[in-house]
ROLO-726106 format. One record per residue (C-alpha): residue in one letter; x, y, z. Coordinates in steps of 0.5 Angstrom, whole numbers, padded with zeros to 4 digits, always signed. Last residue first. Layout:
! residues N
aXYZ...
***
This chain:
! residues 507
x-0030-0080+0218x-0024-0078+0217x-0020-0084+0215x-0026-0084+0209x-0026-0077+0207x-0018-0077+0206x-0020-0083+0200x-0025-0079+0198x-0021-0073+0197x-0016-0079+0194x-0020-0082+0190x-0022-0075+0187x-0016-0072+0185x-0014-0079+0181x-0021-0078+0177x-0018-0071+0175x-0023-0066+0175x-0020-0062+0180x-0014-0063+0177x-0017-0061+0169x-0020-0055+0173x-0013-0053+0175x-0010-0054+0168x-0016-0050+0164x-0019-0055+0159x-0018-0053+0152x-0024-0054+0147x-0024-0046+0147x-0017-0045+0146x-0018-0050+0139x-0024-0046+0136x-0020-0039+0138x-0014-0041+0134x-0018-0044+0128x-0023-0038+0128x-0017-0034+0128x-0014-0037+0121x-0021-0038+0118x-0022-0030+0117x-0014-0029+0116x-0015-0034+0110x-0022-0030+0108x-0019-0023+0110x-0013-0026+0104x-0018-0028+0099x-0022-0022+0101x-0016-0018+0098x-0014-0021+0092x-0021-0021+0089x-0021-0014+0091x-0014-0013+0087x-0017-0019+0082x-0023-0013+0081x-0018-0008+0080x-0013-0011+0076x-0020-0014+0071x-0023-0007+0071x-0016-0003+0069x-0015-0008+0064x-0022-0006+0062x-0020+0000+0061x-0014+0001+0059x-0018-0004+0054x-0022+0001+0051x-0017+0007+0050x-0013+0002+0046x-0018+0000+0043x-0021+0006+0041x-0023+0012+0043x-0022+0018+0037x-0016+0020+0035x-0018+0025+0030x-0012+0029+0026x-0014+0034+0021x-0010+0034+0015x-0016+0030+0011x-0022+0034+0010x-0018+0041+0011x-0012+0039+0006x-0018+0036+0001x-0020+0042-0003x-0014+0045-0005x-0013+0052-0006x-0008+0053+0000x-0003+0046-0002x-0003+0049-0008x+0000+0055-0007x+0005+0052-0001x+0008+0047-0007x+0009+0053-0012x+0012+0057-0005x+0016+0051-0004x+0019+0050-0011x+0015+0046-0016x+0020+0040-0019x+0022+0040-0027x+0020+0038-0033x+0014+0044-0034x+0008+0043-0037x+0007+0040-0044x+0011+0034-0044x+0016+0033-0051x+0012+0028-0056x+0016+0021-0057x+0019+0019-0062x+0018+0013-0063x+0021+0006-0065x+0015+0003-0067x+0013-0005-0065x+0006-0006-0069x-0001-0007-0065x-0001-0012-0061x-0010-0014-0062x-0015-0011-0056x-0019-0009-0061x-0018-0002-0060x-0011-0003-0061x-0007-0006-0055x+0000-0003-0054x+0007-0003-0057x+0013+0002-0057x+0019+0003-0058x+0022+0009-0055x+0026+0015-0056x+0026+0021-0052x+0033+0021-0050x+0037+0016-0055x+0035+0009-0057x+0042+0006-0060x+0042+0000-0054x+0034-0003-0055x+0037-0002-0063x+0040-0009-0063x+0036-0012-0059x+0030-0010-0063x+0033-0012-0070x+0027-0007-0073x+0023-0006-0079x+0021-0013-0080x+0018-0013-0074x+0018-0018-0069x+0013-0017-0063x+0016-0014-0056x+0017-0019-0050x+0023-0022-0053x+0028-0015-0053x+0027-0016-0047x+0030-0022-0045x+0035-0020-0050x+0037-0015-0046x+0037-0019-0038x+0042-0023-0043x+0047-0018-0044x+0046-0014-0039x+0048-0021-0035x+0055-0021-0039x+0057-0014-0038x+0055-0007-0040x+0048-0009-0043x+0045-0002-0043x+0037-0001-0045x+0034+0005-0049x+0027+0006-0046x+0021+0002-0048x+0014+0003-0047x+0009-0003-0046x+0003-0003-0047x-0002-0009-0045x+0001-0011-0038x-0002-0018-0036x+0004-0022-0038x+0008-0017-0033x+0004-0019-0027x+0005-0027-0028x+0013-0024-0029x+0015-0021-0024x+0017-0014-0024x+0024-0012-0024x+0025-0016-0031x+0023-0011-0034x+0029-0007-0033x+0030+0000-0030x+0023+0001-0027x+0015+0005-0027x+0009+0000-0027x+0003+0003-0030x-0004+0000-0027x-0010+0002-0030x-0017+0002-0027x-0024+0001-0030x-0026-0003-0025x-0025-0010-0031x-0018-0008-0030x-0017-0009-0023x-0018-0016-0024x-0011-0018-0026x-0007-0013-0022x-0011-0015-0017x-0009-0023-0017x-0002-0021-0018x-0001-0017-0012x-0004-0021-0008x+0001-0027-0010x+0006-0023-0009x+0004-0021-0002x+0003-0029-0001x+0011-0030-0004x+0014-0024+0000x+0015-0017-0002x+0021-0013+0000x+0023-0013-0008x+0017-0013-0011x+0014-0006-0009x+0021-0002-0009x+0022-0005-0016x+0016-0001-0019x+0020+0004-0018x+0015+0009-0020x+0008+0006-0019x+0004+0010-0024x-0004+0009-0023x-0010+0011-0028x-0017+0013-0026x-0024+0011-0029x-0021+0009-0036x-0024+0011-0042x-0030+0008-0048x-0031+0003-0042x-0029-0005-0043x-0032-0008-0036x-0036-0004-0031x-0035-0006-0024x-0037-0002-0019x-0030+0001-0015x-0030+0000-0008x-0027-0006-0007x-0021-0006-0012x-0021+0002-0010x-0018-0001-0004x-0015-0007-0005x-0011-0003-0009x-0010+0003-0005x-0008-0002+0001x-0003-0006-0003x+0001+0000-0005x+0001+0003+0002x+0003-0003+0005x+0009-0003-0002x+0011+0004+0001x+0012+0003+0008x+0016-0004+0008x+0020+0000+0002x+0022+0005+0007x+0029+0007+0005x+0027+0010-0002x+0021+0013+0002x+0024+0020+0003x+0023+0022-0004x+0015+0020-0004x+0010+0026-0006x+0004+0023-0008x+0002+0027-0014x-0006+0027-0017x-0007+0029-0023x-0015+0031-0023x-0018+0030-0029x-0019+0035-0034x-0026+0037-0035x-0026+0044-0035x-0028+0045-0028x-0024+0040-0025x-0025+0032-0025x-0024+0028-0020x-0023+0021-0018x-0017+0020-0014x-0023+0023-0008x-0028+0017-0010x-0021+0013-0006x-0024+0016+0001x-0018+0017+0006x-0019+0015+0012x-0019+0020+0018x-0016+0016+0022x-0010+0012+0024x-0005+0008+0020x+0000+0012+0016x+0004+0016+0021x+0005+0010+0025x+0008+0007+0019x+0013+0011+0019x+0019+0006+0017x+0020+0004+0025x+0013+0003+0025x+0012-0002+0020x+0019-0006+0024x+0015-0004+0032x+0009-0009+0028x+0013-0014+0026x+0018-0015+0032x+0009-0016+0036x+0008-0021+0030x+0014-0025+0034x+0012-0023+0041x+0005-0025+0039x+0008-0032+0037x+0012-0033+0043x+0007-0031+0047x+0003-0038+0044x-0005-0036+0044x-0010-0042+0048x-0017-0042+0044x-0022-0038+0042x-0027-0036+0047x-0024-0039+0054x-0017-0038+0052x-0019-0031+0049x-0021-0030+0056x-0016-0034+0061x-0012-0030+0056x-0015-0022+0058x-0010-0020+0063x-0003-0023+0059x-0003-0025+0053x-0009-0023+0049x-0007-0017+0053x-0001-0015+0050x-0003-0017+0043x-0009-0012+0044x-0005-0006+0046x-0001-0008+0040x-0007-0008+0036x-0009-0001+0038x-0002+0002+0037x-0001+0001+0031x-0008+0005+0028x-0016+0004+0029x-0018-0002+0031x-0025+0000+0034x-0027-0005+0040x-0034-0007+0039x-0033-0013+0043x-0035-0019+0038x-0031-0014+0032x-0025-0014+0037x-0025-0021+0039x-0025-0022+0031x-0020-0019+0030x-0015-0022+0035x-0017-0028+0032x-0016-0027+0025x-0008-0023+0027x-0008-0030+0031x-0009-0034+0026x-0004-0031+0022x+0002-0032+0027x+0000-0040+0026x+0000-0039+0018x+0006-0035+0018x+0006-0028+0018x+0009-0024+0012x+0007-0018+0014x+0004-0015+0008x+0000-0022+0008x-0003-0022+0015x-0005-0015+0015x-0008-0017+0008x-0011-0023+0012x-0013-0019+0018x-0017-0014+0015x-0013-0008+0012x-0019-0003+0013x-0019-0005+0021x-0013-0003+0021x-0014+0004+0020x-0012+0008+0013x-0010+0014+0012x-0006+0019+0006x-0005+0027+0008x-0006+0032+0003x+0002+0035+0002x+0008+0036+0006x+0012+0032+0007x+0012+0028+0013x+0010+0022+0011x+0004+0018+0006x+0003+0025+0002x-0002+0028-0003x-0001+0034-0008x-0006+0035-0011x-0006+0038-0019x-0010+0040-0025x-0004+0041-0031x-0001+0048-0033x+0000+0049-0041x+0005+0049-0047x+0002+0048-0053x+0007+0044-0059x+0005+0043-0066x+0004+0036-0068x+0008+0033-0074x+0013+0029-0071x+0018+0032-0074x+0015+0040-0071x+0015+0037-0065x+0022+0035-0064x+0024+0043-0068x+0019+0046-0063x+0021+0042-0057x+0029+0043-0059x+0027+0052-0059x+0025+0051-0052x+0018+0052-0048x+0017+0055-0041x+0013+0048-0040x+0007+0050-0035x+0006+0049-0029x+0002+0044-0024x+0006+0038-0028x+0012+0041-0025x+0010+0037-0019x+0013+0031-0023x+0020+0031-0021x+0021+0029-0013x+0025+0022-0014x+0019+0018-0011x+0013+0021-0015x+0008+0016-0015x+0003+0019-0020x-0005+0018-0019x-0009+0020-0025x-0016+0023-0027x-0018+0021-0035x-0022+0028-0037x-0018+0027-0043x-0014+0032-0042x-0012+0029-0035x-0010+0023-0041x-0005+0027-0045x-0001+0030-0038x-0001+0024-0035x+0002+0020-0041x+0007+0026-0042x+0009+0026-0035x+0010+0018-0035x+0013+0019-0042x+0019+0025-0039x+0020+0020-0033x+0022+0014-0037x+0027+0019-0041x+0034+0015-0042x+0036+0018-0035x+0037+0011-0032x+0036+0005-0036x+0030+0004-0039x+0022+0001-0037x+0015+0005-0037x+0010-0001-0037x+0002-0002-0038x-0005-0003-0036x-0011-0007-0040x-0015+0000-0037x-0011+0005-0042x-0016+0000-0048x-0021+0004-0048x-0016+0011-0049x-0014+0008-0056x-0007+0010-0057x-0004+0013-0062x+0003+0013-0065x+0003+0018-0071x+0007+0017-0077x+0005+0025-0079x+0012+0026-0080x+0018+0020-0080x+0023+0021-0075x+0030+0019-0078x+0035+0015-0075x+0033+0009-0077x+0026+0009-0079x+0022+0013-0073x+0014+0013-0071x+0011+0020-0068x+0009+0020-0062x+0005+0019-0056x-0002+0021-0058x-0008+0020-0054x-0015+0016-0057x-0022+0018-0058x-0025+0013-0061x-0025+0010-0069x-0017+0009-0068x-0011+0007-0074x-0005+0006-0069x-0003-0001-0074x-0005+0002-0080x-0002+0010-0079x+0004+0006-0077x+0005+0000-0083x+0003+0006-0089x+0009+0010-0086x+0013+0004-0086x+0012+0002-0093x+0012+0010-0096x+0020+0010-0092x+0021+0004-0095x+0020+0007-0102x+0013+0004-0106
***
């Protein structure tokens, strides 16, 4: 048997599938692609996570496309984090080229240009379906986590909701609780003291520092109402595919502490939301963060720790969660022992510390016999890969150097009058763009703080009439017990001895 005949065998046994699966490739020798060595992957084990990681222009963006085009076919819905603006093309279809006719016809797939269900959604400025949450979602523990408090400042986040829920005080968005952190402080301390215990200002000044940096990022523009209802990323259209949502985020590269609260509070929330239901036939949903680095850079140990934690129990709500970077070791490792298919682009080692971030991640892939994978990490060209998943039995499957299936729509952004007709035939602009400010507790501690001024105003007042009041009564008190000075000398015993005295002589 010919080497060629041996590593075709290797393929097609190793990506062999019982159930519906997508296919991502065809298996490469050296140089040569081999037709019809097909890379398939089990759309059961979608939900066991994965990552997309290779040096800049290598082609992560293309898989990511290719990935969310394939599952939308299968009915799977998709959240993709488009934060260098070239997904939305996924809403049109590829004009085609004769080179993706010539790669398709190496692996041995033919090729169907076509356009793909797509919302575009937005947490800033940009145009697209609004994304919220409230305070009160986030609770104080992931508030307390996304801030970085100490565990005295998160004692206080604890304390200050709890009030709120006692009485029924909405925290709704930012200025909410920073209206509560100034009256914690100041017209409701004897309160807070009374019921909860004395609060430090100088740790609600801290926590207060934090809040005014969230909000500096845009944070105000994410926090408020309505909420966004995560059932609403798990849509379907008429024809079965699932809803590729875009959440548009080119102005966030400099708002890291925005995108990874975002990040944080979508998981927690799907993660509460969503019913458990273990190994499924497919994923419920499958969610893209790319520049994964912008998530684990800013974030602080107990934030890491949630991360984690949610990344390892997610999976059994049938979610799928796919970290975009440039290197692998830009996610940590607890949350890349978790990632069961891992898609690697061509790597460069330019200096010593390449070198070795190099060899770390030729180590996170299974030995093959057809490969030296440090080696060819350096020589994978555009639309390369090596590949490795999670069979149906949730065994590695074998490394394949892969190349990799062009995407079917367009690989490139929308233009605006594209963005606009989306936007007009969505169905969630009008449920989510409208912007509510209902009474809260920011309304409602105006006023009782108001109340509290008043009735220390009046508390005021009728201490300075009583000390008035009891200052004239005092005055009046000691004239009345004075003696008048012509009465006190006729009274006087001398007075009288003498008068007595002038009676007698004469008498």
């Amino acid at each position: 048997m010919s080497q060629t005949d041996a590593f075709f065998n290797y393929i097609n046994d190793g990506y062999k599938c019982k159930g519906d699966f997508i296919t991502l490739g065809a298996g490469m020798l050296g140089e040569e692609t081999v037709t019809n060595a097909l890379v398939n992957i089990p759309l059961k084990t979608l939900n066991r996570h994965g990552l997309i990681a290779g040096a800049t222009g290598t082609g992560k963006t293309k898989t990511l496309q290719v990935l969310a085009e394939n599952m939308s076919e299968k009915g799977i819905p998709v959240l993709l984090m488009d934060v260098k603006g070239d997904l939305s093309g996924l809403g049109q279809p590829s004009p085609g080229h004769q080179k993706i006719d010539e790669r398709h016809e190496k692996i041995g797939i033919p090729f169907d240009a076509k356009k793909f269900p797509i919302e575009i959604l937005s947490i800033s400025e940009q145009d697209g379906v609004r994304l919220r949450a409230t305070v009160s979602e986030f609770g104080p523990v992931l508030l307390s986590r996304i801030l970085d408090l100490t565990e005295t400042q998160s004692g206080i986040v604890a304390i200050i909701f709890k009030y709120c829920d006692d009485n029924h005080l909405p925290l709704l968005d930012l200025k909410d609780f920073k209206k509560m952190l100034q009256f914690v402080t100041a017209e409701g301390k004897e309160e807070i003291s009374a019921e909860y215990g004395r609060i430090s200002s100088s740790s609600t000044g801290a926590i207060l520092r934090k809040i005014v940096e969230l909000e500096q990022q845009g944070g105000e523009l994410f926090f408020g109402e309505k909420s966004f209802e995560v059932d609403d990323l798990t849509r379907v259209d008429e024809n079965g595919r699932g809803v590729i949502s875009v959440l548009r985020l080119t102005d966030i590269q400099d708002k890291p502490k925005l995108f990874s609260t975002f990040m944080l509070q979508l998981l927690a929330e799907v993660y509460e939301t969503f019913p458990e239901q273990g190994d499924s036939g497919r994923p419920e949903l499958i969610i893209f963060i790319d520049e994964a680095h912008l998530v684990f850079d800013e974030a602080s140990k107990a934030l890491l720790s949630q991360i984690e934690s949610i990344v390892k129990l997610i999976r059994s709500k049938g979610i799928g969660l796919y970290f975009v970077t440039q290197n692998p070791k830009d996610v940590p490792e607890d949350v890349l022992a978790q990632l069961g298919m891992k898609v690697q682009h061509a790597l460069r080692a330019f200096t010593a510390k390449d070198r070795k971030a190099l060899k770390l991640a030729a180590e996170n892939y299974p030995d093959s016999e057809f490969y030296k994978t440090n080696e060819v990490l350096t020589q994978l060209g555009i639309g390369e890969a090596f590949i490795t998943a999670l069979n149906e039995k949730g065994i590695p499957t074998p490394l394949a150097r892969t190349m990799l299936r062009a995407p079917m729509s367009r690989m490139d952004i929308l233009t605006e009058r594209e963005i606009q007709e989306v936007l007009n035939n969505s169905k969630l602009v009008n449920k989510y763009n409208k912007e509510i400010d209902r009474e809260s507790a920011y309304e409602l501690l105006g006023e009782k703080i108001e109340r509290i001024n008043k009735e220390k105003s009046e508390e005021d007042r009728r201490k300075e009439e009583e000390k008035i009041r009891r200052k004239r009564s005092s005055s009046s008190s000691r004239r009345s017990t004075r003696q008048n000075p012509v009465v006190k000398v006729l009274t006087s015993a001398t007075f009288i001895r003498a008068v007595f005295g002038i009676l007698k002589k004469v008498l």
